[in-house]
Steps between C-alpha positions, in 0.01 A plus 500: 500500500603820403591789804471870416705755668486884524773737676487855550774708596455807687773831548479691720364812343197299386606360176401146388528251295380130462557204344310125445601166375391167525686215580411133407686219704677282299490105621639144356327271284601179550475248229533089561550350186533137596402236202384130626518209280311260547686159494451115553657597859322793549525898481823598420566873595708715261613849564503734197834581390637875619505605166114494491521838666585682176152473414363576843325854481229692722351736296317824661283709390582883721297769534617724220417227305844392437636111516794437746699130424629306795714205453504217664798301643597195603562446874492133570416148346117578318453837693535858336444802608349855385629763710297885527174373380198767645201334626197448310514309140747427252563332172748186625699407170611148492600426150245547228275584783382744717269449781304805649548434898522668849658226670870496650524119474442326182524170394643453115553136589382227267351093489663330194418135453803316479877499629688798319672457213871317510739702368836372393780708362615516157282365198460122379299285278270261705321319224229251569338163313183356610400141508143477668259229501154434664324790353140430395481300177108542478501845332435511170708877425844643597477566875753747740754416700649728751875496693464703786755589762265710804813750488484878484616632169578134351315449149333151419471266168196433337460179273265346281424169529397322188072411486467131597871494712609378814882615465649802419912469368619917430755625321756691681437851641790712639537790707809747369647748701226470826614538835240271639628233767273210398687279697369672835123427392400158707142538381351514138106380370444319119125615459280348202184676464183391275285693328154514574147709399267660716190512325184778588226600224739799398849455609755250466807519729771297356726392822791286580514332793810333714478126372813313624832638671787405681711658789872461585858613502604560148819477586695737268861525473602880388681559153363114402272333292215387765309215387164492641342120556182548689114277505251708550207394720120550455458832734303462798246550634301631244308807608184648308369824565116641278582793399261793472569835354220799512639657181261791484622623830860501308364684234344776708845576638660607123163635358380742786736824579844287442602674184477813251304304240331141497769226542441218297536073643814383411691179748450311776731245738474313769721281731516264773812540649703423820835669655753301582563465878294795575231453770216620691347673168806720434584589181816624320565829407222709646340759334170364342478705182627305177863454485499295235345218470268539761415628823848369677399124378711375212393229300839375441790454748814608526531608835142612527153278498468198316180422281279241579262612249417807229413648189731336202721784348563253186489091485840376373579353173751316368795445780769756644627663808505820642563741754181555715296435233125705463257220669282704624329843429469769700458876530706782418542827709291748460677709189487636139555119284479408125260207591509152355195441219409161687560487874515170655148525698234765440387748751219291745199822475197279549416289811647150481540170669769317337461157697786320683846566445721151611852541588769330680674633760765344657624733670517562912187591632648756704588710195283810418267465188303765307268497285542803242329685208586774317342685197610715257298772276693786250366866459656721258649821632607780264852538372401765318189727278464162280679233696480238787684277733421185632457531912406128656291533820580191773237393731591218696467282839676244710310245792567222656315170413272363762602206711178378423258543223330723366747736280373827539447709177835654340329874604732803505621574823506844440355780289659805347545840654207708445484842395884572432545880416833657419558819600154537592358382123375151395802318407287335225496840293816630335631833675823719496625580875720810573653309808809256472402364852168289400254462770280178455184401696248204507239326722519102638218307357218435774477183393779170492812467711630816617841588312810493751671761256509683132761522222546753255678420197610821277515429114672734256428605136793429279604313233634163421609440132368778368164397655302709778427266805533527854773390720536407897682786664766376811284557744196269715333696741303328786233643746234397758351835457218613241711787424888598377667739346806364283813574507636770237429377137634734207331735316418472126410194496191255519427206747230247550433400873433165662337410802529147639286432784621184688375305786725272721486236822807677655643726317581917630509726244665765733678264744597151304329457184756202384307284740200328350285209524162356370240673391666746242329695245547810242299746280633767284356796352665719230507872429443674191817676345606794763784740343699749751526835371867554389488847694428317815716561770738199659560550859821609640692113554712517886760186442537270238276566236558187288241289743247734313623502212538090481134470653331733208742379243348249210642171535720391185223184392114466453320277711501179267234239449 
């Protein structure tokens, strides 16, 4: 809190004079950044490195309307400090993000399913050959199979088996100039999934589900050729959940208030997943909006969850082998895309009960599972007088499957922000602001699970071969308020606005919002195109102005599909 102060000095003839300031204590913000993997042993705690701290900010906003930088510094193992921060709120930068907070402790700590990843020094060629047998011989088409290591940061193969096999023989795959230390991995899965069709009287769900698999110490010897002799086993048990999805609640979420214009149906996913060795419904990486593919549940492995069931990305044909290789679909970011003609599933916009889904699911018991959906729909948003660009809209949702029947319907978890205005005006009509600081505003939905927080993503107009599109500035901004103002932005130029409303089992927005567990859901609304008046005036920067200038800077790619 801010403490004014006035003097006045007195002579002794009678003159006077006075003079007032204000003074704003300055305290510590103290930031624990410990990361736990989750392992076959359990949680292994790991410190962020010191050098995390050059991209440890507080950002705040003073009363002249100028921006003071603090930096943050390391002061012992997962613990930095921000000296001289006033009381009252603050953009936190961590990274790509920045988190608008009042608190003096906060938690940047994260879950990650799976041990971290070995490192050894120096590059090498580890090549692998695969020699499997057991795998179902009863399907009549080219089915997947998966080698998965539950290992932070270590990719997987994907192979077809042939239609009508029980044995898989590869050719050799290598990998050149990788630090990886496969021989510290004691724990890999070979996963066969099957496809299979849900059937309703207007959608068709084409799924694969975990078949047959095998778990074991692969056994790898570094800078080698690793032959891989494994039988795979009939998973079990086999699980089987009816699933249910009330597609025109879905649709209500793109179609009312969510954009400038109509968006239009475009993709669908869904997975059954579990994390590896996490428990008690926790889930990896926190943060419930869609970091791709969906909702912090992957639906491959490599170090995160493994599928036990989802949407088919592609069937295989013919044989072949390759690096973590597109089983399953899921859903992009929400972003400016050049979208595929034919997506794997269509958008689910009518009510629908699909039937039973059977999977196997050998896996411990104790391990968390979800249950996810996400859905995608486009709008186009104007590049210019006569052109458009692509923006994909992500709904999406995360629970946990009941210990005993029923499933409960695949519902969204929770809606959109209502009402967002920017700058006072409807961010759904196209306006020109005379203020680089951009003051945004919105109302929870009084309906669904309340959101534990808000991000903001910032997209700016430029060009990418010659073509106008939109790109992903550097900085994420996260709130459990219903109202922000941004950091700086430049003038003379124009920006589209996203708001992500999320909902969370644990996760803090303002206090830990790495944290997360079952249920998780997002919705996303989009602004029209908002251009900053080139005279606009940027705020006087106290400290190191390239935090703002990184955070309101385009990034250097498009979002892909």
């Amino acid at each position: 809190m801010s403490n004014s102060f006035t003097v006045t000095a007195t002579t002794t003839s009678g003159g006077t004079a006075q003079q007032s300031w204000t003074v704003t204590p300055g305290g510590t913000i103290t930031v624990n950044w410990q990361n736990n993997y989750w392992t076959a042993t359990g949680k292994v705690q790991v410190p962020a490195l010191p050098s995390a701290a050059a991209n440890l900010s507080a950002l705040v906003t003073n009363p002249d309307g100028s921006v003071t930088v603090q930096k943050g510094s390391w002061t012992s193992a997962g613990v930095f400090n921000i000296p001289n921060v006033p009381g009252g709120y603050y953009w936190l930068q961590i990274g790509a993000t920045a988190y608008w907070t009042s608190t003096s402790t906060f938690d940047a700590g994260s879950d990650i399913a799976g041990p971290q990843e070995p490192i050894v020094s120096g590059s090498q060629i580890t090549s692998f050959e695969f020699s499997l047998s057991g795998l179902d011989s009863s399907i009549a088409q080219p089915t997947w199979v998966e080698f998965v290591a539950p290992v932070q940061g270590v990719p997987g193969f994907t192979m077809t088996d042939p239609a009508n096999s029980g044995t898989i023989t590869s050719g050799l795959f290598g990998f050149g100039t990788v630090d990886i230390g496969w021989s510290q991995i004691d724990s890999a899965f070979l996963l066969q999934y099957r496809p299979v069709s849900l059937d309703s009287a207007n959608t068709q769900i084409n799924n694969q589900a975990l078949d047959y698999s095998w778990e074991g110490n692969p056994s790898v010897v570094d800078g080698q050729t690793n032959t891989i002799t494994e039988t795979l086993q009939q998973a079990s048990p086999q699980e089987s959940v009816n699933l249910s999805v009330p597609g025109s609640q879905w649709a209500s979420l793109f179609t009312t208030n969510a954009a400038p214009a109509t968006p239009t149906a475009y993709s669908s996913a869904l997975a059954i997943s579990t994390e590896p060795y996490m428990t008690g419904g926790s889930l990896a990486s926190g943060k419930a909006e869609p970091i791709s593919p969906l909702a912090g549940i992957s639906p491959q492995g490599s170090g995160s969850s493994l599928a036990l069931a989802g949407t088919a990305y592609a069937y295989p044909s013919g044989i072949g082998i390759v690096i973590g290789g597109p089983i399953f679909a899921a859903c992009n970011g929400p972003g400016f895309l050049t979208l595929n003609t034919s997506p794997s599933q269509a958008a689910i916009t009518t009510d629908q009960d699909f039937g039973a889904l059977a999977y196997g699911d050998p896996f411990p018991s104790t391990w968390t599972r979800a249950v996810s959906l996400c859905q995608e729909y486009s709008v186009a948003i104007p590049t210019s007088s006569t052109t458009t660009a692509n923006f994909v809209l992500v709904n999406g949702a995360s629970i946990a499957p009941p210990s005993t029947p029923p499933m409960p319907a695949l519902a969204p978890v929770v809606l959109p922000v209502q009402s967002p205005t920017i700058n006072g005006a409807s961010i759904f009509t196209a306006a020109t602001l005379n203020t680089t600081l951009v003051p945004l505003s919105w109302s929870a939905a009084s309906t669904g699970t309340a959101p534990y927080g808000y991000t903001v993503r910032v997209y700016i107009l430029t060009t990418v071969e010659g073509v106008p599109t939109y790109a992903e500035t550097g900085g994420i901004y996260s709130t459990a308020q219903t109202s922000i103002t941004l950091p700086p932005l430049a003038g003379g130029n124009t920006y589209v606005f996203a708001i992500t409303a999320e909902a969370d089992g644990t996760a803090n927005m303002e206090t830990g919002p790495n944290r997360s567990s079952l249920p998780t859901g997002f919705a996303t609304v989009v602004s029209a195109p908002i251009t900053i008046n080139s005279g606009a005036q940027m705020p006087a920067i106290h400290g190191d102005r390239r935090v703002i200038t990184r955070l309101s800077q385009p990034q250097p790619r498009v979002t892909p599909h």
